[in-house]
C-alpha positions as CSV (number, residue, x, y, z in Angstrom):
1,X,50.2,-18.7,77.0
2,X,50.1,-17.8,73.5
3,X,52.5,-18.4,70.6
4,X,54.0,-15.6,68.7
5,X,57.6,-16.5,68.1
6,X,57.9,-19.7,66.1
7,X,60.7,-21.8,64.6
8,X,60.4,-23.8,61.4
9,X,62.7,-26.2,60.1
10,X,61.7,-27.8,56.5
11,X,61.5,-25.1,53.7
12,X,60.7,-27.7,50.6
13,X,58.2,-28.1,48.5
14,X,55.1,-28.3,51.6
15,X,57.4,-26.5,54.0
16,X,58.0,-23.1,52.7
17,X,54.2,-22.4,51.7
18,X,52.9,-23.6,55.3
19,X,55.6,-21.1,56.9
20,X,54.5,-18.5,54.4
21,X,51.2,-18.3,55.9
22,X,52.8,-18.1,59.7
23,X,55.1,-15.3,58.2
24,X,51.8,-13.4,56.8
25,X,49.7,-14.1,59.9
26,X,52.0,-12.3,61.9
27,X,54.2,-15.0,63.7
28,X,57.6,-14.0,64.4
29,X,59.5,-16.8,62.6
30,X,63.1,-18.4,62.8
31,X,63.2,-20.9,59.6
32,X,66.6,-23.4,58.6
33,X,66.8,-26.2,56.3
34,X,69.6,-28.3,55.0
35,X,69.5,-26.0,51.7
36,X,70.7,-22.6,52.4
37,X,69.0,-21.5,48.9
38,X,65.6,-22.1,50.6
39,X,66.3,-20.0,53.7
40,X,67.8,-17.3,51.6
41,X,64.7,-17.3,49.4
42,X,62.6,-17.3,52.5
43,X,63.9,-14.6,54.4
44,X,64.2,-12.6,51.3
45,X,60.4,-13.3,50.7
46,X,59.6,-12.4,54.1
47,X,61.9,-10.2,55.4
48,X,60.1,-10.4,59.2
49,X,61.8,-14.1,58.8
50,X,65.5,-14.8,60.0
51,X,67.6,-17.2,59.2
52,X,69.1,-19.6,62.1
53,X,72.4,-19.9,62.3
54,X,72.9,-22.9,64.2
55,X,70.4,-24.4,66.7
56,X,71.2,-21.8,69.4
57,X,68.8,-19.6,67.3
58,X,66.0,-21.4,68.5
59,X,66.3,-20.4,71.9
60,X,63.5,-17.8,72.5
61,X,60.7,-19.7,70.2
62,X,57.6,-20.4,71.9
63,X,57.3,-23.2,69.1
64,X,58.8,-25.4,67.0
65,X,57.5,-27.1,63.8
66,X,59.2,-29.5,61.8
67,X,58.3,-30.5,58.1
68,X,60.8,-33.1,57.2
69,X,61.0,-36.3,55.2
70,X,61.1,-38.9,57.7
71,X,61.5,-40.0,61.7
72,X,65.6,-40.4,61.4
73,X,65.6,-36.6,60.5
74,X,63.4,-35.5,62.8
75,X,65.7,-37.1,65.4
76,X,68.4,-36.3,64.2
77,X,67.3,-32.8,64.0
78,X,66.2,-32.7,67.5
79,X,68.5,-34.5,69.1
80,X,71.9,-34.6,66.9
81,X,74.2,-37.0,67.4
82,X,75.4,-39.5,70.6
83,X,77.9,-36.0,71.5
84,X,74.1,-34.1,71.6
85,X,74.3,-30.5,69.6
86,X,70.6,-30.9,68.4
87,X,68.2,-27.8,68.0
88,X,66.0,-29.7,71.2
89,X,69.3,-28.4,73.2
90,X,68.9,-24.8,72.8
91,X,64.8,-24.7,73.5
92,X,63.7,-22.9,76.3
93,X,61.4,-25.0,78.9
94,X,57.9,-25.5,77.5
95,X,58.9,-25.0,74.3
96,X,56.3,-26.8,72.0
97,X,57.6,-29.5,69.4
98,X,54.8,-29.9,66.7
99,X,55.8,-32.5,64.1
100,X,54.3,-31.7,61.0
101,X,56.5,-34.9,59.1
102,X,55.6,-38.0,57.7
103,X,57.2,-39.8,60.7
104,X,57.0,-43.3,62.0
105,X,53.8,-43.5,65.2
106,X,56.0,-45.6,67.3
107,X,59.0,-43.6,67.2
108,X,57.2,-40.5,67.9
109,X,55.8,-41.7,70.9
110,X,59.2,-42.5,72.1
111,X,60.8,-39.0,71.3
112,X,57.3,-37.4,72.9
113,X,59.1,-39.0,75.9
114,X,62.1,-38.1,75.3
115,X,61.0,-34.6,74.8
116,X,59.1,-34.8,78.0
117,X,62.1,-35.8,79.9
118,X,63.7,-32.2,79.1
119,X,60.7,-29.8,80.3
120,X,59.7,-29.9,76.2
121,X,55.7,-30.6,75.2
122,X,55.3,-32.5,71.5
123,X,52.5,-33.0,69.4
124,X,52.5,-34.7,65.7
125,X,50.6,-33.1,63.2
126,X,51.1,-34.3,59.5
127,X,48.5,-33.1,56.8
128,X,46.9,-34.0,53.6
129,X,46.3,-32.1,50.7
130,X,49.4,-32.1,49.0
131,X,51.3,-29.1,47.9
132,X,48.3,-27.0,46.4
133,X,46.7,-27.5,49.8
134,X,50.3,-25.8,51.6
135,X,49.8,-23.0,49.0
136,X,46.5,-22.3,49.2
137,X,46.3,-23.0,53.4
138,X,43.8,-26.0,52.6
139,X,45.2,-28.4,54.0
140,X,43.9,-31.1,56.9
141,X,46.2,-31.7,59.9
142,X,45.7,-34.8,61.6
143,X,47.2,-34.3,65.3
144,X,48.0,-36.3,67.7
145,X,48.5,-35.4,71.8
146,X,47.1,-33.4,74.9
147,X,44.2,-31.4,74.5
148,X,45.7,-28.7,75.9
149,X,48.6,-28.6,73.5
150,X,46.5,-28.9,70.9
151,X,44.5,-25.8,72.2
152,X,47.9,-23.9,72.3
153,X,48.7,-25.2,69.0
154,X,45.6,-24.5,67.1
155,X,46.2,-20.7,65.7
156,X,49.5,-21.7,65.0
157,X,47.7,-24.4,63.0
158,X,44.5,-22.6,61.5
159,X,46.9,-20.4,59.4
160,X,47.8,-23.5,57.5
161,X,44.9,-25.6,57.4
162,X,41.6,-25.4,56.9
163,X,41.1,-28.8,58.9
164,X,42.4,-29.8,62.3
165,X,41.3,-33.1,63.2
166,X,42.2,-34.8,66.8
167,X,43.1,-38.4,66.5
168,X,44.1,-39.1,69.9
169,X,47.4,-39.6,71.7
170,X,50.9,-39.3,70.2
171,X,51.7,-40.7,67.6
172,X,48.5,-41.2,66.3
173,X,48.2,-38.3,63.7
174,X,51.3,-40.0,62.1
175,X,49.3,-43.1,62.4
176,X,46.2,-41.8,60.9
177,X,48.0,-39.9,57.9
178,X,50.4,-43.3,57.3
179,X,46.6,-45.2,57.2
180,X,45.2,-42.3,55.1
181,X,47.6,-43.0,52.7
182,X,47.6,-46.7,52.5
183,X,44.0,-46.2,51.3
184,X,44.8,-43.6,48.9
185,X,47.7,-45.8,47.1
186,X,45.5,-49.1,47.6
187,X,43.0,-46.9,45.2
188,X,44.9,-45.9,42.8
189,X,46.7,-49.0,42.5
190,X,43.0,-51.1,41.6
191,X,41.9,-47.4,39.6
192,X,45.4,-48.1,37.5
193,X,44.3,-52.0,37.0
194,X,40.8,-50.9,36.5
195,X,41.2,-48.3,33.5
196,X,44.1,-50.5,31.4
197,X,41.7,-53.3,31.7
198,X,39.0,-51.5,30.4
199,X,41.4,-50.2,27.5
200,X,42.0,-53.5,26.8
201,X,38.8,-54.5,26.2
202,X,38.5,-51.2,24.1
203,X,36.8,-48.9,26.7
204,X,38.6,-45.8,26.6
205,X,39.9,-44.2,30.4
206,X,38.1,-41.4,29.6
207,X,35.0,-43.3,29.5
208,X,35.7,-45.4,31.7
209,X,36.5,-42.9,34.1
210,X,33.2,-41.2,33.4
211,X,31.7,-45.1,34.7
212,X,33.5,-44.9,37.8
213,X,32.5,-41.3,38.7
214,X,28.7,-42.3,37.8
215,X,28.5,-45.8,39.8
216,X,29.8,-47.3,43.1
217,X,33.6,-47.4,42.1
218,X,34.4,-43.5,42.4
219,X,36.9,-42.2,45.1
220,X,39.1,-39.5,45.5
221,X,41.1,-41.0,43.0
222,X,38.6,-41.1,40.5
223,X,37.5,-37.7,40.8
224,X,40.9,-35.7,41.6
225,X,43.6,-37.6,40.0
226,X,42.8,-39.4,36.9
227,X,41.6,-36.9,34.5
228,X,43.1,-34.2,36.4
229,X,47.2,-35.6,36.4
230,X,47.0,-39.1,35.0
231,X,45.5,-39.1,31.6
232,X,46.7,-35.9,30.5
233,X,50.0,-36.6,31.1
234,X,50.9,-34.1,34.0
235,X,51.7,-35.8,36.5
236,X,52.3,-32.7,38.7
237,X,50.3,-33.4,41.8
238,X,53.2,-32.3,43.9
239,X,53.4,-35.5,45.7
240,X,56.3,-38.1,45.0
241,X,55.5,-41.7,44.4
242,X,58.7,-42.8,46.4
243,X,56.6,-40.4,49.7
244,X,53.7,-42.7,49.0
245,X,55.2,-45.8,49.3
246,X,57.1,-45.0,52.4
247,X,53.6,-44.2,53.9
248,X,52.6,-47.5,53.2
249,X,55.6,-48.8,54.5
250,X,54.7,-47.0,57.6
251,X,51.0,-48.6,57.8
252,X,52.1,-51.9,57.1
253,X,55.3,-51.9,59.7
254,X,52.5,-50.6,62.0
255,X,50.1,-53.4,61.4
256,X,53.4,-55.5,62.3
257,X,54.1,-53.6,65.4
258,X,50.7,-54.4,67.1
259,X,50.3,-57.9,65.2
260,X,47.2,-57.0,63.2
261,X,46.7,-59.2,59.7
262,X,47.6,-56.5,56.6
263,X,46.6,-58.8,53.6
264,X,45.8,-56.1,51.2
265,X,48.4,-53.9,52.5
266,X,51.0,-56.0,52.2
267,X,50.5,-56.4,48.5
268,X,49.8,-52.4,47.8
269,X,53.2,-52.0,49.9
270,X,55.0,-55.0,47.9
271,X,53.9,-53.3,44.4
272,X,54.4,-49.7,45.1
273,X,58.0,-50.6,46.5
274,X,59.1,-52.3,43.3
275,X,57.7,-49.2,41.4
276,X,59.3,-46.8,43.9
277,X,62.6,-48.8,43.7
278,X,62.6,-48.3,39.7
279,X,61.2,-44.9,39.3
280,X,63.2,-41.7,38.9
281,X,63.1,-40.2,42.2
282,X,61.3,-37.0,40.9
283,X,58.3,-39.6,39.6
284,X,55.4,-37.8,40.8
285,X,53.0,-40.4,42.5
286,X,50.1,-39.7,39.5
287,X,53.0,-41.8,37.6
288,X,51.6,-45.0,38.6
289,X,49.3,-44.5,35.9
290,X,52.1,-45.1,33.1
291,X,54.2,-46.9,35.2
292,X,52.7,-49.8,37.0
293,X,51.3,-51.0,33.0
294,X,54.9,-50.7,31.8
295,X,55.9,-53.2,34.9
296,X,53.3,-55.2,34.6
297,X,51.1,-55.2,37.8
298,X,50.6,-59.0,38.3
299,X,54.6,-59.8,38.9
């Protein structure tokens, strides 16, 4: 059965772009968020688009996507409180639940279940590619779940992402984008270390940058970030540093979870933590760059 009639809930920075391009595909679209300004602005962008009033307005949808900041709102989103009054409440049997969050694996797989338990089908779909990506429908959606969900799902998700990549059962596209992340911090953590070092010494970052690019220690990091948002003093990737380090919180509590050793990602979780816990919470994660010298990286 196709989708036509889709409800979003998450209009911020990555939300309202990726429900943009639903709006302009055609999709028939119910949108809420906590901030009524970004429902207002949305529906008077795209005046196809209503508002919900309440979660009764999600009862004809044929799909639900969420793009929230973490597993406890997606619950509590879904499921409200212990008296019930979530949106999962007023969807109609079959109704597909497509997680687009930053959520925790384990605790998807356990409201997959859930879900499942009310006639509801779920699959977790967080991307990369940041807020330029949402904008310019760029973006890579790792997802998680039934092949044949994900076959249901994939229009909906091919108007917002160039990529769709399966990762296997639930939970593991939040896995895979929690892992993803742990490697992209770990980088810029050693990139950070790599270029004040080489100031130091009296090699400027430019230059130095320049090295890595040309030899074996160039990664996304290198190429994309430092030049582009670190070094010019932007800092305007559109992805917070207090985001990244719960990512890495994620991969490491993972790495718990199943009793795998997480050397390396303990210390990239320990050091962007104590960043995250004294940087404004605007800090854009290209901060590090300033920030993690100022600290001092080997405390």
């Amino acid at each position: 059965m196709s989708i036509d009639r889709v409800g979003f809930i998450g209009l911020g920075n990555m939300g309202a772009p990726m429900a943009a391009h639903l709006a302009d595909g055609g999709y028939r679209l119910t949108v809420m968020d906590a901030a009524s300004g970004a429902v207002d602005a949305f529906v008077a962008g795209h005046p196809a688009a209503e508002a919900a009033a309440g979660p009764e307005a999600f009862a004809g949808v044929q799909a639900l996507i969420l793009m929230l900041p973490n597993s406890a709102i997606v619950e509590e989103v879904l499921e409200g409180d212990i008296e019930g009054d979530g949106v999962a409440d007023a969807l109609p049997p079959g109704c597909l639940v497509i997680d687009m969050s930053s959520s925790e694996p384990l605790r998807t797989r356990a409201l997959a279940a859930r879900l499942h338990a009310r006639g509801l089908s779920m699959l977790d779909a967080p991307v990369s590619g940041g807020v330029r990506g949402a904008k310019a429908g760029t973006l890579s959606a790792l997802v998680g779940g039934p092949q044949d969900e994900l076959a249901r799902a994939t229009p909906l998700l091919r108007a917002m992402a160039r990529t769709i990549v399966p990762v296997g059962d639930i939970g593991s596209g939040h896995a895979a984008k929690a892992l993803n992340n742990l490697v992209s911090a770990a980088t810029i953590s050693i990139t950070v270390e790599a270029l004040a070092l080489g100031e130091s010494f009296g090699i400027s970052p430019e230059t130095m940058t320049h090295v890595l690019n040309s030899s074996s220690g160039r990664s996304n990091t290198s190429e994309n970030k430092v030049s582009q948002f670190m070094t010019n003093g932007s800092f305007d990737s559109g992805f917070s540093l207090r985001l990244m380090s719960k990512d890495v919180d994620i991969a490491v509590d993972l790495a718990r979870a199943l009793s795998r050793p997480a050397e390396i990602a303990d210390g990239v979780a320990r050091q962007w933590r104590r960043i995250a816990g004294t940087a404004p919470p605007q800090a854009d994660h290209t901060e590090m760059y300033t920030l993690l010298t100022e600290a001092g990286s080997t405390r």
